[in-house]
C-alpha positions in Angstrom: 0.0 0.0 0.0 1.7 3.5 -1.3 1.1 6.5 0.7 -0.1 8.1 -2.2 -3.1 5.5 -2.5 -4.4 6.8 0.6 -5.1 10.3 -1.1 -8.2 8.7 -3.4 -8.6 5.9 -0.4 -9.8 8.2 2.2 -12.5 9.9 0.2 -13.8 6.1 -0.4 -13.9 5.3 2.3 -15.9 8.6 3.4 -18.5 7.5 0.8 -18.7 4.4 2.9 -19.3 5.6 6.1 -21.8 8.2 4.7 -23.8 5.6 3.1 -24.1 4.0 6.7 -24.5 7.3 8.5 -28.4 7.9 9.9 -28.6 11.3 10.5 -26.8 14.6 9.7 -24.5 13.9 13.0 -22.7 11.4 11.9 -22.5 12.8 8.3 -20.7 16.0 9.4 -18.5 13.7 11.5 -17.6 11.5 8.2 -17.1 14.2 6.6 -14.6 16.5 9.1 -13.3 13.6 10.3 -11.9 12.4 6.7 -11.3 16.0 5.7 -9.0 16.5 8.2 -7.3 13.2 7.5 -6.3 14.6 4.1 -5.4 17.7 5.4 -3.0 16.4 7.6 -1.7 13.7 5.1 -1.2 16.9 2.3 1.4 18.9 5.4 2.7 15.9 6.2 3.5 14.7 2.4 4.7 18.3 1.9 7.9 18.0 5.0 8.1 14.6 4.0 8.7 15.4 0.2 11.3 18.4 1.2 13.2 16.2 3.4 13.5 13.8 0.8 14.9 16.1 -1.1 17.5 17.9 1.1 19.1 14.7 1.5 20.0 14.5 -1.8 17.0 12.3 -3.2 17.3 13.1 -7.0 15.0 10.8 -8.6 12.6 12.7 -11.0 9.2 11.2 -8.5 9.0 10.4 -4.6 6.8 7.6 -3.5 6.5 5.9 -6.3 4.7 2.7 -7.3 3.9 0.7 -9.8 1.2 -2.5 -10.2 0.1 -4.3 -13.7 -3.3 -3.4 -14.2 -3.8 -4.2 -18.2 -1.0 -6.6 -19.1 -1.8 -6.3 -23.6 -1.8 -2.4 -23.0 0.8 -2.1 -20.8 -1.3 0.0 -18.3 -0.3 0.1 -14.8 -1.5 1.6 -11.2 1.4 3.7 -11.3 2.0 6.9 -8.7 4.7 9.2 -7.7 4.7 12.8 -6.7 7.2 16.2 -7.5 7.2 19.5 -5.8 4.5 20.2 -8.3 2.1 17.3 -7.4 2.4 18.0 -3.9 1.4 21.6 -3.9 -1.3 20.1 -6.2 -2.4 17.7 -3.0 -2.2 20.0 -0.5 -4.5 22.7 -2.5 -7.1 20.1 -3.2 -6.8 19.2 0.7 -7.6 22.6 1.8 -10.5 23.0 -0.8 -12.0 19.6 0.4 -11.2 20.6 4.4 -13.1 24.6 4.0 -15.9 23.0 1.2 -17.0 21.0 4.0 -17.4 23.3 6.8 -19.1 25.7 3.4 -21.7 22.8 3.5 -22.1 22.7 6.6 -25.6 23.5 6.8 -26.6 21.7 3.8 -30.2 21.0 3.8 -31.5 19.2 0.5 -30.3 15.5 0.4 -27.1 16.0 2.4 -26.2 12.5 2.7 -26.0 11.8 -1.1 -24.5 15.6 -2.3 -21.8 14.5 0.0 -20.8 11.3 -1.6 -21.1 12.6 -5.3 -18.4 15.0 -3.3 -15.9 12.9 -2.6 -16.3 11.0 -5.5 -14.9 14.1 -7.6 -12.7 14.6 -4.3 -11.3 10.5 -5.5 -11.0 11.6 -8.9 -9.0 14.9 -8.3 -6.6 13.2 -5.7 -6.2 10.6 -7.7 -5.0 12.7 -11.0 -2.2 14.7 -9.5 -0.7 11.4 -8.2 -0.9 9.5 -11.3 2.1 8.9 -13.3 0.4 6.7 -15.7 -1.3 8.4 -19.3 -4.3 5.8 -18.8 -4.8 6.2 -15.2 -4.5 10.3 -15.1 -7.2 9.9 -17.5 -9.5 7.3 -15.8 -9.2 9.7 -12.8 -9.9 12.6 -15.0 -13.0 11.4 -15.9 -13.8 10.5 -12.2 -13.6 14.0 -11.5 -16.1 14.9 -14.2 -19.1 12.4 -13.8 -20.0 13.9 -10.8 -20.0 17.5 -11.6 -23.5 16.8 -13.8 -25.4 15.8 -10.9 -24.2 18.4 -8.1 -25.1 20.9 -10.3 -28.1 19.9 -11.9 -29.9 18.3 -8.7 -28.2 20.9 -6.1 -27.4 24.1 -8.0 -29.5 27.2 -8.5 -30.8 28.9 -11.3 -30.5 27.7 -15.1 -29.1 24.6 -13.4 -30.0 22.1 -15.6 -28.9 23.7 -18.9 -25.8 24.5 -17.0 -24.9 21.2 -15.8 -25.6 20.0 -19.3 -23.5 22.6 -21.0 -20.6 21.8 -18.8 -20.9 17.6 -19.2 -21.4 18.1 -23.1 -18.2 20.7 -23.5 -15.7 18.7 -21.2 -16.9 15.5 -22.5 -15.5 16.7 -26.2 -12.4 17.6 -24.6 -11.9 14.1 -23.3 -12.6 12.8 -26.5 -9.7 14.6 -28.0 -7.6 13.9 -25.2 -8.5 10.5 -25.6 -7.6 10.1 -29.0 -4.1 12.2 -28.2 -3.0 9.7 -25.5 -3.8 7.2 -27.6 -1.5 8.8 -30.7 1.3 10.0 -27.8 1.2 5.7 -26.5 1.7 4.6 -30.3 4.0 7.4 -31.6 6.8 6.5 -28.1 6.4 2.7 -29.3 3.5 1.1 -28.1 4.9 -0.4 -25.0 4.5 2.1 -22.3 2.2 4.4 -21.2 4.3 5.6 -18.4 4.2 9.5 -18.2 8.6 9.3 -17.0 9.3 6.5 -19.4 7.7 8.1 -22.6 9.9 11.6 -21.5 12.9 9.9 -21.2 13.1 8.0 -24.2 11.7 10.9 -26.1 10.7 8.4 -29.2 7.7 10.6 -30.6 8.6 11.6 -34.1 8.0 15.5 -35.0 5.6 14.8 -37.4 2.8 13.2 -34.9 3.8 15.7 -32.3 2.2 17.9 -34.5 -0.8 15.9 -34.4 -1.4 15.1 -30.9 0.0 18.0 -29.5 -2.9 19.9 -30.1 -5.3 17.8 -29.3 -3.8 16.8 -26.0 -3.6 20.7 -25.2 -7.4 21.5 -26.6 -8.4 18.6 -24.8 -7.1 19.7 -21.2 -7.4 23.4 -22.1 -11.3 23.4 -22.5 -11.0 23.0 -18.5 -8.6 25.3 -17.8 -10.9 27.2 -19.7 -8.8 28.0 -22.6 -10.7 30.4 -25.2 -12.8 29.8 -27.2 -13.9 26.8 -25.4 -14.2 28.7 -22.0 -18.0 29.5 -22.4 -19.2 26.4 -20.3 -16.9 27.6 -17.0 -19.2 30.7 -16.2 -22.8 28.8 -16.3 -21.2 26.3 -14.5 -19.6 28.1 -11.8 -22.8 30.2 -11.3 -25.3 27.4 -10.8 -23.3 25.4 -8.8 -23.7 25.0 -4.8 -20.6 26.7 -3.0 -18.7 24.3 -1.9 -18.6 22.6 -5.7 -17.9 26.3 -7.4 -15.0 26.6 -4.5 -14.0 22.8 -5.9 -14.4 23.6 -9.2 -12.9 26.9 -9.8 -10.5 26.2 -7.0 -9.3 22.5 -8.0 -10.8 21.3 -10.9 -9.8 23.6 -13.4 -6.4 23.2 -12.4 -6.4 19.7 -13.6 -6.4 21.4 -17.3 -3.4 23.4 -16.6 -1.7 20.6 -14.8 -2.5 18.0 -17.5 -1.5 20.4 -20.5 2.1 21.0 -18.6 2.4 17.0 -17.6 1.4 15.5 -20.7 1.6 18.0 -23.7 4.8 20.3 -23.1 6.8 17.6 -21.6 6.0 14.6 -23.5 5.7 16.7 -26.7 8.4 19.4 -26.3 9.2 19.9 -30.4 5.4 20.3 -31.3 4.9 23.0 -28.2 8.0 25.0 -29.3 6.5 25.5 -33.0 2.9 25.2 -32.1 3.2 27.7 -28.9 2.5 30.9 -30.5 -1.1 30.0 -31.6 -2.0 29.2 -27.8 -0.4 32.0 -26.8 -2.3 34.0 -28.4 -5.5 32.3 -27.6 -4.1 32.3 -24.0 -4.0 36.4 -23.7 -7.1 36.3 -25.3 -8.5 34.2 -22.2 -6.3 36.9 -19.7 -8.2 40.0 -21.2 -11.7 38.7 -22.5 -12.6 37.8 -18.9 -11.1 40.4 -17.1 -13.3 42.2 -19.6 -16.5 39.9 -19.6 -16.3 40.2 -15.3 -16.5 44.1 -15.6 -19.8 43.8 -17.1 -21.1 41.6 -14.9 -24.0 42.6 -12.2 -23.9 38.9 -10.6 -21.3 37.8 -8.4 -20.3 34.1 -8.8 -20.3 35.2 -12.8 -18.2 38.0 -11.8 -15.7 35.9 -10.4 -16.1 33.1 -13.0 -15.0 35.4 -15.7 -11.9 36.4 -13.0 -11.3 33.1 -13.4 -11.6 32.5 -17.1 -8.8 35.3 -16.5 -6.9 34.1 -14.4 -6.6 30.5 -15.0 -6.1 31.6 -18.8 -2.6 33.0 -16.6 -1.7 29.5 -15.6 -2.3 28.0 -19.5 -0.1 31.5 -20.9 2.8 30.8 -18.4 3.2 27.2 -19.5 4.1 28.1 -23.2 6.8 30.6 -22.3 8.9 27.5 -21.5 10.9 28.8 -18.9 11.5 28.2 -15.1 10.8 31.3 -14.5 7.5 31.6 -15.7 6.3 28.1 -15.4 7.5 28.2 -11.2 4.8 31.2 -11.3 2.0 28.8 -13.2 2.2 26.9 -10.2 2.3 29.6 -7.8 -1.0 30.8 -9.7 -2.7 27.5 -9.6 -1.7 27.5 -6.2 -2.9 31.1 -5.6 -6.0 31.2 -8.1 -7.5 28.3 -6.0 -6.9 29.4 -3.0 -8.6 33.4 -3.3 -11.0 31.9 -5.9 -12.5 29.7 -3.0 -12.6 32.0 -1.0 -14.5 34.2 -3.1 -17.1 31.4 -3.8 -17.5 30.7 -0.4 -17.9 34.2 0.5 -20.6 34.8 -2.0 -22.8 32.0 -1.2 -22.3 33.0 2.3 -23.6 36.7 1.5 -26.5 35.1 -0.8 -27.8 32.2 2.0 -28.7 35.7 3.6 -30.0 38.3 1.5 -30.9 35.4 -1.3 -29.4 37.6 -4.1 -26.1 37.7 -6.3 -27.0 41.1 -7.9 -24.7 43.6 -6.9 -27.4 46.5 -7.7 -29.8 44.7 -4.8 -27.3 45.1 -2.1 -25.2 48.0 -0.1 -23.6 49.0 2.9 -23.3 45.3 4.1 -20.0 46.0 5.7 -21.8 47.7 8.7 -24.5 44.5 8.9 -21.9 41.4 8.4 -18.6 42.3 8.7 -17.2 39.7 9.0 -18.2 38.2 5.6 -17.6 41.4 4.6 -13.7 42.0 5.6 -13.4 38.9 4.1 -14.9 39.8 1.0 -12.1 42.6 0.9 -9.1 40.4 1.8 -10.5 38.3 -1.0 -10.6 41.1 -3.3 -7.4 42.6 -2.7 -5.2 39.3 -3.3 -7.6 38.6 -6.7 -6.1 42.1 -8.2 -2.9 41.5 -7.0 -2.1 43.0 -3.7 1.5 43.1 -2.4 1.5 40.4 0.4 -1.4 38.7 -1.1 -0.8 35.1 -3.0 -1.7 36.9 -5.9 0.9 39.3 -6.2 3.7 36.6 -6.3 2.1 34.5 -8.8 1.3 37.1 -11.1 4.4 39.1 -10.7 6.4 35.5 -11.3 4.7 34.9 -14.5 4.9 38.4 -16.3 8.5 38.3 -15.1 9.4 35.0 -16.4 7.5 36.2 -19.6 9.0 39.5 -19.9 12.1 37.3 -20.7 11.9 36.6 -24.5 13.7 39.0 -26.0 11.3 39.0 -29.6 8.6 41.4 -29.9 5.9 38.5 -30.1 6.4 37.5 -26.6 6.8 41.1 -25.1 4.1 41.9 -26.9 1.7 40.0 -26.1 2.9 39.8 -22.1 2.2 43.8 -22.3 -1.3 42.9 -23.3 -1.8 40.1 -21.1 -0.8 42.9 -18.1 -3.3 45.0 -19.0 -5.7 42.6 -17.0 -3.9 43.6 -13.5 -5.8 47.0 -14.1 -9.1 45.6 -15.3 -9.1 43.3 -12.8 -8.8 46.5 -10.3 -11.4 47.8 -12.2 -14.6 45.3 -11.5 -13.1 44.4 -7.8 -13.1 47.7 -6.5 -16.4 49.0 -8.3 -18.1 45.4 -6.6 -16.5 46.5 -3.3 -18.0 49.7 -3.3 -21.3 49.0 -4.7 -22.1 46.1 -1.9 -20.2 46.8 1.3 -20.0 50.3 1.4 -22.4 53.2 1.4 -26.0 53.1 3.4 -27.9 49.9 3.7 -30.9 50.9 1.4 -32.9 47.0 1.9 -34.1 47.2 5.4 -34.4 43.2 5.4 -30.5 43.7 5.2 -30.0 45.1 8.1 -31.2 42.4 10.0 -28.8 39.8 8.8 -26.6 37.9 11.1 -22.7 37.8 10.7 -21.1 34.2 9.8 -21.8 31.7 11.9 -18.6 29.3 13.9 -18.4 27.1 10.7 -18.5 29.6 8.4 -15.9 31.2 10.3 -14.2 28.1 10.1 -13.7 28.3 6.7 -12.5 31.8 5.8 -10.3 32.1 8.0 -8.4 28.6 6.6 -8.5 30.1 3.2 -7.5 33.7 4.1 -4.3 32.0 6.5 -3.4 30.6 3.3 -3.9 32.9 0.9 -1.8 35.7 3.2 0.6 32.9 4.2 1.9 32.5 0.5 1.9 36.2 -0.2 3.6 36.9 3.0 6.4 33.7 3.4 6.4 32.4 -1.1 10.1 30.8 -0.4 8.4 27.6 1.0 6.3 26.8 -2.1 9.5 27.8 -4.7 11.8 25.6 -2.4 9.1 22.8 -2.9 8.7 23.0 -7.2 12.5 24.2 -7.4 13.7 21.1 -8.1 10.6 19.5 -10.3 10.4 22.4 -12.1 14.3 22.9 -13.4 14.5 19.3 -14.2 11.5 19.2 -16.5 12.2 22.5 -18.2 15.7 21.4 -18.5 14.4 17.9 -20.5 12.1 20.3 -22.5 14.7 22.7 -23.2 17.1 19.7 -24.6 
């Protein structure tokens, strides 16, 4: 048994002991009790993995295993974590540990939202530790199946067109990313379909790099909302319950950026070089169209889906600069993006479980009623447009860097225009701020809301620890993907 199988065992076994629970007692217990498992399993995996390291543990994965599962095929159980996985674990930890105590008063059905929960919770663990083309992909869709129902049964508004909008869209993406695993597992021989063992021997001839490469990126892009094939991430994000969006946005989509630096860069290095300029460009397209798109915006989860549209289009642009530079700050903004961005879900559903409205024209002067919520609202706000000492300063500030690099006029081009969404994103967080916190309380239901409640509490102040924690003390999280990081540029760069 490989430590790293406990990540997708745990949330199994939380499905078990929900489907035996009675009453909504011993479902919160399931549920805090294995979320704090996996929380504690992600720090401990994280000192573990750095003190691997500092003594001199070179080996491109930690924690590896391997097990035949298809023998014809050549499939295999196969696991392992870098610096980059384990940030990866720890995110989706925190997400799962604050998503719980954000459902804490769930009241429709709680038993069963909870286990099509940590069924995507299996799938998502279970990606960042596979090593193994067929299994990151079997986990991929494990992740996806049960996004259709939490939405559909448990979201709000036009839930049922968006759940179906969302299943349809990444469905085609996993049937190009199907067919481009397939092409990268013939094109390296036939004999592997080992994510380290395809790198290495580098066998994939030009010609079907070419071929694959962009269906492998298309196909994890439409997740990490990569334009055009972004338009299913705001209907999704807005009809979902709070804890998914803070899943979703927060995890989920970083699965796309993950897979497309994983399995298309590194295993197709030739084809990303010559093909990168079209994706860049569709990439700062992503950056400014929904920093744009979230200005015009009068409700508030589609607000801060667009923002994410933006910023996760960050992650997908960093990646094709092909540097360590920029590619150590598409970490830090995966990192960063789902840490604020769950926040910011979970804050919004918060503020709409009491005045039972997203529109910002419907609300104002809140800060004086809530707060709490409120404050954090702010803090939230602040990191999202990049405030020094925020995790979003770092991250951003790492990429445009690492960008700013090339010395053509494409790339500095086209970073210049990507930076413009630092001040649109100013723009629509600070006119949001104002409209809804500040000023008089013109609703007079409003003003006799109750702050947040101990669980509630609970989690935003996890999220805003870590969110001020990485803006404040970055080192740790560069000291962790150092390593990973040069070595796979270094293999793309040869």
């Amino acid at each position: 048994m490989n430590i790293l199988s406990l990540f997708p065992a745990i949330p199994l076994l939380m499905m078990l002991g929900l489907w035996i629970s009675r009453n909504r007692t011993q479902i919160r217990t399931v549920m805090v009790t294995g979320a704090s498992l996996l929380l504690a399993l992600a720090v401990w995996l994280v000192f573990a993995y750095l003190a691997r390291r500092s003594a001199g543990d070179a080996e491109p994965m930690l924690f590896t295993a391997s097990r035949v599962w298809y023998a014809p095929l050549d499939i295999h159980y196969a696991v392992g974590v870098d610096g980059i996985s384990v940030v990866m674990l720890l995110l989706s930890a925190i997400i799962v540990f604050t998503g719980t105590f954000a459902s804490w008063r769930m009241e429709t059905s709680v038993k069963e939202y909870f286990m099509w929960f940590c069924l995507l919770s299996v799938g998502v663990f279970g990606f960042f530790i596979s090593v193994d083309l067929f299994t990151m992909f079997m986990f991929y869709e494990v992740a996806l199946i049960p996004m259709y129902l939490l939405i559909g049964v448990w979201g709000s508004g036009r839930k049922e067109y968006a759940a179906m909008k969302l299943t349809l869209m990444l469905m085609g993406g996993s049937a190009l990313l199907l067919i481009g695993i397939l092409g990268i597992y013939f094109g390296a021989g036939g004999t592997t379909m080992n994510i380290l063992e395809i790198a290495q021997a580098g066998s994939i001839p030009l010609a079907q790099q070419r071929i694959w490469f962009p269906l492998v990126f298309v196909g994890f892009g439409v997740l990490g909302a990569l334009f055009p094939f972004h338009t299913w991430s705001p209907d999704g994000h807005a009809s979902a319950p709070t804890a998914v969006s803070m899943l979703h946005a927060g995890v989920l989509m970083k699965l796309g950026g993950y897979g497309c630096f994983r399995v298309a860069i590194c295993l197709m290095p030739e084809a990303a070089h010559e093909l990168s300029r079209i994706f860049i460009i569709l990439t700062a397209i992503s950056v400014v169209y929904g920093a744009f798109s979230a200005c015009v915006q009068t409700d508030l989860k589609y607000i801060n889906a667009y923002s994410s549209v933006s910023h996760c289009g960050l992650v997908l642009f960093a990646i094709l600069m092909m540097n360590t530079t920029a590619t150590t700050g598409a970490v830090m903004q995966m990192l960063s993006h789902g840490l604020m961005t769950a926040l910011f879900f979970a804050l919004i559903g918060m503020i709409y479980g009491r005045t039972h409205t997203r529109d910002v024209r419907q609300m104002s002067g809140l800060m004086r009623v809530i707060p709490f919520l409120a404050v954090g609202y702010v803090i939230a706000g602040l990191a999202n447009l990049g405030l020094p000492g925020l995790s979003g300063f770092v991250a951003e500030m790492t990429i445009f860097n690492g960008a700013f690099m090339h010395a053509d006029t494409f790339h500095r081009t086209v970073t210049i225009i990507a930076c413009t969404s630092i001040v649109i994103t100013a723009v629509y967080i600070l006119r949001v701020i104002g409209r809804i916190l500040y000023g008089t309380c013109d609703n007079a239901e409003h003003l006799q809301l109750k702050d947040a409640s101990w669980d509630e509490r609970v989690a935003v102040i996890c999220l805003i620890a870590a969110v001020a924690g990485m803006g404040l003390a970055p080192m740790w999280i560069s000291d962790t993907i150092r390593d990973s990081v040069s070595a796979i540029m270094a293999h793309i760069m040869n």
